[in-house]
C-alpha positions as CSV (number, residue, x, y, z in Angstrom):
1,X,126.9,150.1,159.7
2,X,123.8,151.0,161.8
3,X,120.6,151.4,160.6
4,X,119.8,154.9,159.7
5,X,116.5,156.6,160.1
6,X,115.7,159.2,157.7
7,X,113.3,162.4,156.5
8,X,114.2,161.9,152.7
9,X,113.4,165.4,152.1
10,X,111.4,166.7,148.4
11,X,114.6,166.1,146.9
12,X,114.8,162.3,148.2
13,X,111.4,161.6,147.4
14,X,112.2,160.3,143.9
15,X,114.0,157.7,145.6
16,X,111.4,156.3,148.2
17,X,109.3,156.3,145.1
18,X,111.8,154.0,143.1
19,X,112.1,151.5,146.0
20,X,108.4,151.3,146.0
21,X,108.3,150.5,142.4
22,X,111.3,147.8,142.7
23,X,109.4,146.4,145.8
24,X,106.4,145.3,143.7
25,X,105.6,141.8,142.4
26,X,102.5,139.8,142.1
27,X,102.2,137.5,144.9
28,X,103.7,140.3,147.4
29,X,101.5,140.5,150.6
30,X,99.3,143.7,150.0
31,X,101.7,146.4,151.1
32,X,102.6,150.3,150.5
33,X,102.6,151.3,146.8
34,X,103.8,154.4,145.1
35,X,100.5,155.2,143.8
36,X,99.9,155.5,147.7
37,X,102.8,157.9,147.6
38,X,101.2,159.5,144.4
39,X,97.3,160.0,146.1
40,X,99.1,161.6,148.9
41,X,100.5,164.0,146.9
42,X,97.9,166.4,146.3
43,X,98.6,167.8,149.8
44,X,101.9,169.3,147.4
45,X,105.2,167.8,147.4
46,X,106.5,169.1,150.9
47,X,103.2,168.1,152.9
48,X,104.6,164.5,151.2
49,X,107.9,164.6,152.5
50,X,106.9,165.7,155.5
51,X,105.3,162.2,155.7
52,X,107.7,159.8,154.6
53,X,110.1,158.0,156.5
54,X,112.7,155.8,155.3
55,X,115.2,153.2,157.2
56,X,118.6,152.5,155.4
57,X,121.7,150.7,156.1
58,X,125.2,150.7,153.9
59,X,123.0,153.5,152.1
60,X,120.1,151.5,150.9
61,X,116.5,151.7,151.6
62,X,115.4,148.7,153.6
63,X,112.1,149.8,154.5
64,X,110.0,153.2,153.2
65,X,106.8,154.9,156.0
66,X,104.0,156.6,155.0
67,X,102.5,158.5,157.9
68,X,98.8,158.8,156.3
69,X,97.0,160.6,158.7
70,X,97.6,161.2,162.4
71,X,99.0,158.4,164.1
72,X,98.8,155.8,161.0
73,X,102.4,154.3,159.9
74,X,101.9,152.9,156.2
75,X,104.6,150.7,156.6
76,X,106.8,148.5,154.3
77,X,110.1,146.6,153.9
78,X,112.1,145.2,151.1
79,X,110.7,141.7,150.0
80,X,114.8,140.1,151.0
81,X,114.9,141.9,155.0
82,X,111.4,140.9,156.2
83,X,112.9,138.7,158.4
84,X,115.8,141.6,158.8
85,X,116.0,141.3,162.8
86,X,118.7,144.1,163.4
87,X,115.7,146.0,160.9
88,X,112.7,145.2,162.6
89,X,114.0,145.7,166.2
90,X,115.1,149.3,164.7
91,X,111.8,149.6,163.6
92,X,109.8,148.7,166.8
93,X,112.3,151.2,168.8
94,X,111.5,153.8,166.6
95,X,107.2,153.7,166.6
96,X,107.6,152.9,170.3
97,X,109.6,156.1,171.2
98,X,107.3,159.2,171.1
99,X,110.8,161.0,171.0
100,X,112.0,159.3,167.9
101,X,109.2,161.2,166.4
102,X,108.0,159.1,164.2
103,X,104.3,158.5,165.6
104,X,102.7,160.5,168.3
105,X,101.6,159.4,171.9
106,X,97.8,157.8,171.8
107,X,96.3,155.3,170.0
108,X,98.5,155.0,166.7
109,X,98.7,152.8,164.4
110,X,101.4,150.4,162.1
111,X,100.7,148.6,158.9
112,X,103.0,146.5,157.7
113,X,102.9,143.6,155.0
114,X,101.9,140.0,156.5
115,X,104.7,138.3,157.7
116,X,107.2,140.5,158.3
117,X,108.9,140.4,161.4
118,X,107.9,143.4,162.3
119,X,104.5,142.6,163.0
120,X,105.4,139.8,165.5
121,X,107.6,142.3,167.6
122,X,105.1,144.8,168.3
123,X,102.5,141.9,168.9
124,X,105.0,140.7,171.6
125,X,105.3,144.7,172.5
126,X,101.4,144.2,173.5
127,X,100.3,146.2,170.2
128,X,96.5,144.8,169.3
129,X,95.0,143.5,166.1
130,X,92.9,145.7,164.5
131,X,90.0,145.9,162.1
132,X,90.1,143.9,159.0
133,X,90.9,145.3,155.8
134,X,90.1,142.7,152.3
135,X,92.5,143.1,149.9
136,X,91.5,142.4,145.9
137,X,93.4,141.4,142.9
138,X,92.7,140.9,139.1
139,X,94.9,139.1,136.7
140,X,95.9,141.3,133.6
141,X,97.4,139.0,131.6
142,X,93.7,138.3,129.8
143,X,91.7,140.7,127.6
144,X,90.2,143.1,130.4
145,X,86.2,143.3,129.1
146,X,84.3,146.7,127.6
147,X,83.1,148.7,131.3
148,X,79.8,149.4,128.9
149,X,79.6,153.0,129.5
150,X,81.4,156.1,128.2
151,X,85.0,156.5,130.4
152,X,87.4,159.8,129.9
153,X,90.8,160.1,130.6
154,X,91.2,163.2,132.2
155,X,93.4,165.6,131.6
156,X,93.5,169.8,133.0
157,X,90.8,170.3,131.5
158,X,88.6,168.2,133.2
159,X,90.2,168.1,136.9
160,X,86.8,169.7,137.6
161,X,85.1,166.6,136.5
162,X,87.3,164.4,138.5
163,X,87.6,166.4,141.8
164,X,83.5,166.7,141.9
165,X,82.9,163.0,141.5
166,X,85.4,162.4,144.7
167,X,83.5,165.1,147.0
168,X,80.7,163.9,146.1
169,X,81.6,160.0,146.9
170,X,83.1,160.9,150.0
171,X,81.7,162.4,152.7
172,X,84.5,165.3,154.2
173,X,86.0,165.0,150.7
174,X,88.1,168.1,150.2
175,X,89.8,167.2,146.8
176,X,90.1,170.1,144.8
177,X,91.5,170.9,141.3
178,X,94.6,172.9,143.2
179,X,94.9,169.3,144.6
180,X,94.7,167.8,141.6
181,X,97.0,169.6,140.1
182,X,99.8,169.1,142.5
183,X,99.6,165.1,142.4
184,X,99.3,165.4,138.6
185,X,102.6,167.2,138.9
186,X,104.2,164.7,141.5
187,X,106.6,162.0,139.6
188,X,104.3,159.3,140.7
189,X,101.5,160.6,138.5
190,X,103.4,160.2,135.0
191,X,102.8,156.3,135.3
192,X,98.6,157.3,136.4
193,X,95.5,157.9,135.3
194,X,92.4,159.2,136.1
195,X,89.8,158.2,134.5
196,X,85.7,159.3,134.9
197,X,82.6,157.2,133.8
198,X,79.5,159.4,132.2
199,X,75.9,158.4,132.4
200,X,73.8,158.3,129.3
201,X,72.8,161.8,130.1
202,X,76.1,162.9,130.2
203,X,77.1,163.5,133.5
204,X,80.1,162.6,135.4
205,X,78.7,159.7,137.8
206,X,81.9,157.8,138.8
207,X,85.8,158.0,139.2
208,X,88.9,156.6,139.7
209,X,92.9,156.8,140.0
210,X,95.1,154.0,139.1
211,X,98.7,153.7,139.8
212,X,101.0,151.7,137.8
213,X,104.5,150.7,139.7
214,X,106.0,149.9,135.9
215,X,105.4,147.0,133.3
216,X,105.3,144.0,134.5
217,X,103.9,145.0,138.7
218,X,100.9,145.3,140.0
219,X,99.1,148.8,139.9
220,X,96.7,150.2,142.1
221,X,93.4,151.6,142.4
222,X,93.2,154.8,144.7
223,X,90.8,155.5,145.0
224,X,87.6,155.2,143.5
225,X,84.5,156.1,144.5
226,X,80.9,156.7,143.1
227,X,78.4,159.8,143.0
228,X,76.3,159.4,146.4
229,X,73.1,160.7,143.5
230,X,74.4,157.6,140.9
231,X,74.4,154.3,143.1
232,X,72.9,151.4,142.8
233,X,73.6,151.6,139.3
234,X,76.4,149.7,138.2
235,X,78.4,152.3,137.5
236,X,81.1,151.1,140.3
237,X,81.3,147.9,138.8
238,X,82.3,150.2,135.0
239,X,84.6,152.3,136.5
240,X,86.6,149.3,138.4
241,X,86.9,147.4,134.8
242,X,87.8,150.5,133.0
243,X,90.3,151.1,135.7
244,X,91.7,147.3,135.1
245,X,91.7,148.4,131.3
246,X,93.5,151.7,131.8
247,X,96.2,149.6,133.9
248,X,96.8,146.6,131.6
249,X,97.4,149.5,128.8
250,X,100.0,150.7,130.9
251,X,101.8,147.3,131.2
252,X,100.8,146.4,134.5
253,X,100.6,142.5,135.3
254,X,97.5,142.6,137.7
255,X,95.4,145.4,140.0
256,X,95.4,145.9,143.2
257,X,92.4,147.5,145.3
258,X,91.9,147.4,149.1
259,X,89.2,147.9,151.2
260,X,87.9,147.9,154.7
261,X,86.0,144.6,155.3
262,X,83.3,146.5,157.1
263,X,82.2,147.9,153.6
264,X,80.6,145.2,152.2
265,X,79.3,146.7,149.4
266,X,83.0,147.5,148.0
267,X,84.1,144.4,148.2
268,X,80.7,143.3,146.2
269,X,81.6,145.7,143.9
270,X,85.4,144.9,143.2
271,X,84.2,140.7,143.0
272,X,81.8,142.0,140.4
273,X,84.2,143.7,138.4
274,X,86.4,140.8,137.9
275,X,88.5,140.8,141.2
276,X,89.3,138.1,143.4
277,X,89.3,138.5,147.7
278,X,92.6,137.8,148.8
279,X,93.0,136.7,153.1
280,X,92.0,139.7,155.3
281,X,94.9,142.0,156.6
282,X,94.9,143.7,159.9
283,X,97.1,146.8,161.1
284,X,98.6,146.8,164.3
285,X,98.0,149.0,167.0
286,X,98.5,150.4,170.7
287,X,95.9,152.4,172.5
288,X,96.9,155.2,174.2
């Protein structure tokens, strides 16, 4: 049968989700996760749909696309079709052709796991390398050490908390507790957490979200961020560990964290909290 491109819809978003999960194992090349799906979701379950792509053949997913933001594919493809050609030709056709619809003209951009096929094509299609991205992992299977400050779960009640900590870590931040609210309620969410870290003063000063893909994967931090007025402090280096924590109670056989290169104090942060650099990663992409 031919390969089938399709707009899963809200009601076929449970089942880009599940591929994710299944798609999951440590060792994997750092690739899309359904705590990416889940973080996306505060824009409301339809915005999500919206954005998600899927490519299927005989009726089963081969590959799942996250279009997270304008012209970005988050691209990625079943760990046995990789090196699917029939697949990754379909694929190249269909981010090539402004009329397939899946990426706009300009300067867009694909990521897609190391050494998939994929990649080669559109390198042969003349699509550039782009920035480096460091990808970081920490083992679960050990006793994950005390962060050494005071971390919350949060629930409704404190969505306030949590949504003020990412504004104020992110410049252009929008996040909201509306926004909160509708990832809580997105499927993805009932295997998350977000957690907050307090000063001794008692105010929120860091966050995080972690994702877990099911006992035994790796979960995912996204994202986590720090008060611009609490830096310098350590308190990126709690929140990380108490994000490991929060994952290894969940089952989850390591974390998972990436990062642009460029920001080196990030990936100082993540080293220091027990994670290890992995080789850097770089999208694909095609100027305009």
């Amino acid at each position: 049968m031919a390969m089938v491109l399709g707009k899963p819809g809200v009601d076929g978003l449970g089942g880009a989700v599940g591929v994710l999960r299944e798609w999951q194992y440590d060792g994997a090349p750092m690739q899309l996760h359904p705590g990416d799906l889940g973080w996306f979701w505060r824009s409301g379950a339809e915005a999500t749909a919206a954005a998600v792509r899927t490519w299927s053949r005989d009726g089963r997913i081969l590959a799942v696309g996250l279009l997270d933001g304008p012209g970005l594919l988050r691209l990625t493809i079943a760990p046995d079709a990789q090196g699917d050609e029939e697949l990754a030709r379909q694929l190249v056709a269909d981010v090539t052709g402004p009329e397939r619809g899946v990426l706009p003209e300009g300067r867009v951009s694909v990521e897609a796991p190391t050494g998939a096929l994929v990649r080669d094509l559109l390198f042969e299609e003349g699509w550039n390398t782009d920035e480096p991205w460091t990808p970081l992992r920490r083992d679960l299977t050990e006793p994950v050490e005390d962060p050494g400050v005071r971390i919350e779960v949060v629930g409704p009640e404190q969505a306030h908390l949590r949504t003020a900590v990412q504004r104020a870590a992110f410049d252009g931040s929008t996040f909201a507790d509306e926004h909160w609210r509708a990832m809580a309620a997105g499927p993805p969410y009932a295997d998350a957490r977000c957690l907050v870290a307090f000063d001794e003063r008692g105010r929120a000063v860091a966050a995080v979200t972690v994702w877990s893909a099911g006992p035994g994967r790796p979960g995912l931090l996204e994202p986590m961020g720090v008060h611009r007025e609490h830096r310098g402090q350590g308190y990126g280096k709690a929140i990380t560990v108490a994000a490991a924590a929060a994952l290894q109670e969940l089952g989850s056989s390591s974390a998972l964290v990436c990062t642009p290169s460029s920001h080196v104090g990030a990936v100082a942060t993540y080293t220091s909290a027990g994670f290890q650099p992995r080789p850097e990663i770089r999208d694909r992409y095609r100027d305009a």
